[in-house]
C-alpha positions in Angstrom: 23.7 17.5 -7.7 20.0 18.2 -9.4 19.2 14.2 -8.4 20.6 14.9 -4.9 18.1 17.9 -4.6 15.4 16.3 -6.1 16.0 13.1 -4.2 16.2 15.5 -0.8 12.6 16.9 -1.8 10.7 14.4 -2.6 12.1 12.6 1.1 11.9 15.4 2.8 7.7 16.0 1.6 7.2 12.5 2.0 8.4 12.5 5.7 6.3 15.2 6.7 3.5 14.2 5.1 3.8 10.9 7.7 4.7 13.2 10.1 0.9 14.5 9.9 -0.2 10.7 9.8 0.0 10.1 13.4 -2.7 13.1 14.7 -4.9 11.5 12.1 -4.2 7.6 13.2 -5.3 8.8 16.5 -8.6 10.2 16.0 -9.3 7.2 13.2 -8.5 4.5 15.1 -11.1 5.0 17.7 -13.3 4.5 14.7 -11.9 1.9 12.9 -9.2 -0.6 14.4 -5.8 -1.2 13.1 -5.8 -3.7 10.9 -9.0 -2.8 8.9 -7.5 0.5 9.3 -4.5 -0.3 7.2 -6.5 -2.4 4.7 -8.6 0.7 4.2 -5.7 2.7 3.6 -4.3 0.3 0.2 -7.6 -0.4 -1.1 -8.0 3.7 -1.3 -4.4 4.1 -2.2 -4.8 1.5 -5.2 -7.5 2.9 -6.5 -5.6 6.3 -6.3 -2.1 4.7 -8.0 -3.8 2.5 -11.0 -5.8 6.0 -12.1 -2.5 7.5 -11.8 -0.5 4.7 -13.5 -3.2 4.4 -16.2 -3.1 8.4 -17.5 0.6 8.1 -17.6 0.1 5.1 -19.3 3.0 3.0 -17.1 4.2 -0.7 -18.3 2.9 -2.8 -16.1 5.5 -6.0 -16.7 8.1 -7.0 -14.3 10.9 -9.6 -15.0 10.1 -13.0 -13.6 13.7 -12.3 -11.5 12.0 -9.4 -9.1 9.2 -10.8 -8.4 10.1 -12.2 -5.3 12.1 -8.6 -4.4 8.8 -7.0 -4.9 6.6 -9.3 -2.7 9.5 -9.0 0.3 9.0 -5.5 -0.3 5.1 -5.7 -0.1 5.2 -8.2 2.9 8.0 -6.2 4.9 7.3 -2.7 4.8 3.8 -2.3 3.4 2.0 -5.2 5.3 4.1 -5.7 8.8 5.4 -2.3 9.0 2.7 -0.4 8.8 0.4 -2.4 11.0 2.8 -2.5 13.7 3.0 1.5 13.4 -1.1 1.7 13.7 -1.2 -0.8 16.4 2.0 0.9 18.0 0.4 4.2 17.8 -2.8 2.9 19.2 -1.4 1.0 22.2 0.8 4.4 23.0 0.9 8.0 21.9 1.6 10.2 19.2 4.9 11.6 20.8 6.0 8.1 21.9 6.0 6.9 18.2 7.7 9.6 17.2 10.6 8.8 19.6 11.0 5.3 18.5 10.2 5.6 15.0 13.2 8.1 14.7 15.4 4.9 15.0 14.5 4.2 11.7 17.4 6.1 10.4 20.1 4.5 12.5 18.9 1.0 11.3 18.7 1.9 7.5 22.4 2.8 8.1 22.9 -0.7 9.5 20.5 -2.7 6.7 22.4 -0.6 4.0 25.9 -1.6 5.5 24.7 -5.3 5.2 22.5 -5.5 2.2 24.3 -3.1 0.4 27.8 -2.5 1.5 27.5 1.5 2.0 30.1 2.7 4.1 29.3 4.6 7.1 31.7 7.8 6.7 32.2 10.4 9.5 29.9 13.4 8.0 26.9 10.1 7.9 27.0 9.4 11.3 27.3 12.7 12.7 24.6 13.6 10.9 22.7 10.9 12.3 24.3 11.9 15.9 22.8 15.2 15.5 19.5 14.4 14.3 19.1 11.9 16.6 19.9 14.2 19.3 17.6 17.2 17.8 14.8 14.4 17.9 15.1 13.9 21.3 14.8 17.3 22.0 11.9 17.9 20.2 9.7 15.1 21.8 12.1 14.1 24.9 9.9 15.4 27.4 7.5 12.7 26.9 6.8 10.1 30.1 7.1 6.8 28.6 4.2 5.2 30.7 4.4 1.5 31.4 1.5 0.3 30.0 2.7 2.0 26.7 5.5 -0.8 26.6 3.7 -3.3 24.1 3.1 -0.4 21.9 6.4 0.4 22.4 7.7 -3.1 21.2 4.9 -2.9 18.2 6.7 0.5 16.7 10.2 -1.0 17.3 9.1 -4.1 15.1 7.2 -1.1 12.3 11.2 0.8 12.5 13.2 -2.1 11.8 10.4 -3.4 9.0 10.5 0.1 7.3 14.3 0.4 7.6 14.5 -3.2 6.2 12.1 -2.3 3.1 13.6 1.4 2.7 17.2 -0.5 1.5 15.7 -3.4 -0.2 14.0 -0.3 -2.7 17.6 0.0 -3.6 17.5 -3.2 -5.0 14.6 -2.6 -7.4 15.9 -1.6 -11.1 15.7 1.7 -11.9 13.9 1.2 -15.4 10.7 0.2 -13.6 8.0 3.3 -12.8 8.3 3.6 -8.9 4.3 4.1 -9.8 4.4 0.4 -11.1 6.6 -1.1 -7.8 4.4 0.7 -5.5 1.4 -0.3 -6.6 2.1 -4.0 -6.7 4.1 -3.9 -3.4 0.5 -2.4 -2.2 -1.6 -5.4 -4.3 0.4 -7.8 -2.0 -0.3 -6.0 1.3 -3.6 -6.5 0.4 -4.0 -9.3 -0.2 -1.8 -10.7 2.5 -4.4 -8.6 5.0 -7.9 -9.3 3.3 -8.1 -12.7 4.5 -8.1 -11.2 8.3 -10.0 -8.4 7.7 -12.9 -9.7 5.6 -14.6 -10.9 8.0 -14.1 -8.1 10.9 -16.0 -5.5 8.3 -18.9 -6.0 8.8 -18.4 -4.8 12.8 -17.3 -1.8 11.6 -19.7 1.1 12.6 -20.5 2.5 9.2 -22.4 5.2 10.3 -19.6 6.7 12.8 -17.2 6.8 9.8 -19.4 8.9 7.8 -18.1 11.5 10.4 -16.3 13.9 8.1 -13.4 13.7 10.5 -13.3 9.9 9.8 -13.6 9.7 6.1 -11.7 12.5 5.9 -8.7 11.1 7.9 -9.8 7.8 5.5 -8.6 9.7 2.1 -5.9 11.5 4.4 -4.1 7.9 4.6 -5.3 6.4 1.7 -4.5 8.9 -1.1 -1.8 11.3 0.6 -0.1 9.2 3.2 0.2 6.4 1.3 -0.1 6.6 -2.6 1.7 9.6 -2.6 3.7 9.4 0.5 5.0 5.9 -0.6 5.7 7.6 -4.2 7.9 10.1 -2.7 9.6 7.8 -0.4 10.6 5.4 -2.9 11.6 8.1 -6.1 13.5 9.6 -3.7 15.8 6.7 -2.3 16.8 6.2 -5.5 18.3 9.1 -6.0 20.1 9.1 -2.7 22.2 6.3 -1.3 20.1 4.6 1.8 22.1 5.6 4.7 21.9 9.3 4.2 18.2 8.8 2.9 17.3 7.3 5.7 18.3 10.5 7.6 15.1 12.8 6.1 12.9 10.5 8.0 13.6 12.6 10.9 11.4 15.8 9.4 8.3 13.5 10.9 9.0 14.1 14.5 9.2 18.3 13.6 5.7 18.3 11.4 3.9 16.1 13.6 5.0 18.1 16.6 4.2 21.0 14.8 0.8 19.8 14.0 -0.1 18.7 17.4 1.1 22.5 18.8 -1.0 23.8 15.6 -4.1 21.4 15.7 -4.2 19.9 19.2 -2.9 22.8 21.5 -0.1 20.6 22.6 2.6 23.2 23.8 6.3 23.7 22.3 9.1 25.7 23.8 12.6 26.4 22.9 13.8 22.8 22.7 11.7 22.4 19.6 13.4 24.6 17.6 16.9 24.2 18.8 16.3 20.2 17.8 14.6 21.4 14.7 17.6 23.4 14.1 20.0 20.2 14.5 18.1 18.5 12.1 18.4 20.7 9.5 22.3 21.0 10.3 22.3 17.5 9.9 20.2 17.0 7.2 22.8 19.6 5.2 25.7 17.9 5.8 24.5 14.5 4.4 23.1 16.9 0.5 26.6 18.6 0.9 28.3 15.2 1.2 26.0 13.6 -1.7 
């Protein structure tokens, strides 16, 4: 029971964390486009993790056997996930990616019956049901416009990537520091996205992201979204199985909404908090379950 409400913290803070990601994509990515975006994201995070990895003084070796686990990790979710999201979230808006990014836990259900055999009992998918439904609620009221529709297909492709890496964690042997796997799934992200960002740098306007807004956002994703976002993500799928994991992924719709009532005047009525309410009923039944 401790690991299930450990494991049920540490995805529930790393959900909203991301769930505050998306009012900060949208002002940063007028500034800096996606891709150098994301490679600016990892090469902060890096930096953030090896400090990190190096005063807890982590054992850096990995079996010649998960090698190969870790760079589908690093290639799946932190290289084509994530750019689809920023490119997603560029092409569309806040509240759309919210809306299709809350597939993700339906299709971790769905990766975890085929990678790993979980069995999808009754309280799991009406927990899903219900979260799903308290999602819609909460940002249903948004107009999909159709020249939103390729970033529409772009944050499909980012759920199903992240749903696809989110089970494969499970696959990863406990004994290794989720410090350790994160970092090197990160290494390969970059290095998979230097080669087509190198060269695009040097358009960057240097001077507009000196903004505070900018670099702020910058260490926003870099250290918070990412190294510690990822850290949380990861330590806590471990303790949970992945189907009813996947299910705290929904607390990003509720911060992010929050934020953009909070931050952005966007309004909120009475169907946020009767879908916030579902998600938590939800939510519940998958901890009592564990």
């Amino acid at each position: 029971m401790k690991n299930t409400l450990l494991g049920s913290l540490y995805l529930s803070l790393a959900a909203s964390i991301w769930g505050g990601m998306y009012v900060v994509v949208k002002v940063v990515v007028d500034v800096v486009p996606p891709l150098e975006l994301v490679w600016f994201r990892y090469v902060i995070a890096i930096f953030a993790l090896l400090i990190i990895g190096v005063v807890t003084k982590q054992s850096w070796r990995i079996g010649k056997r998960d090698w190969l686990l870790l760079f589908m990790i690093g290639l799946i979710g932190n290289t084509v996930s994530i750019v689809t999201q920023e490119v997603g979230t560029m092409l569309s808006t806040a509240q759309m990616g919210a809306i299709i990014t809350s597939t993700t836990p339906a299709f971790m259900v769905l990766f975890a019956r085929i990678i790993l055999k979980e069995k999808i009992t009754f309280k799991k998918a009406i927990s899903i049901i219900l979260a799903t439904i308290g999602v819609c609620m909460i940002v249903g009221n948004t107009n999909i416009d159709s020249s939103h529709q390729l970033g529409g297909v772009s944050l499909l492709i980012a759920a199903l990537t992240w749903s696809l890496m989110s089970v494969l964690i499970k696959r990863v042997p406990e004994q290794y520091s989720q410090i350790v796997v994160t970092s090197y799934a990160i290494l390969v992200a970059i290095a998979l996205l230097t080669p087509f960002t190198i060269n695009r740098l040097t358009e960057l306007d240097f001077q507009a992201m000196m903004h505070p807004s900018i670099w702020a956002g910058l260490l926003y994703l870099g250290v918070i979204s990412t190294a510690c976002g990822f850290l949380l993500w990861n330590r806590g799928l471990q303790m949970l199985n992945a189907s009813s994991g996947g299910l705290f992924f929904f607390f990003q719709p509720i911060v992010g909404t929050f934020l953009g009532w909070l931050l952005l005047g966007e309004q909120i009525g009475l169907s946020f908090w009767i879908g916030t309410l579902l998600i938590f009923i939800g939510v519940l039944l998958v901890i009592r379950e564990e």
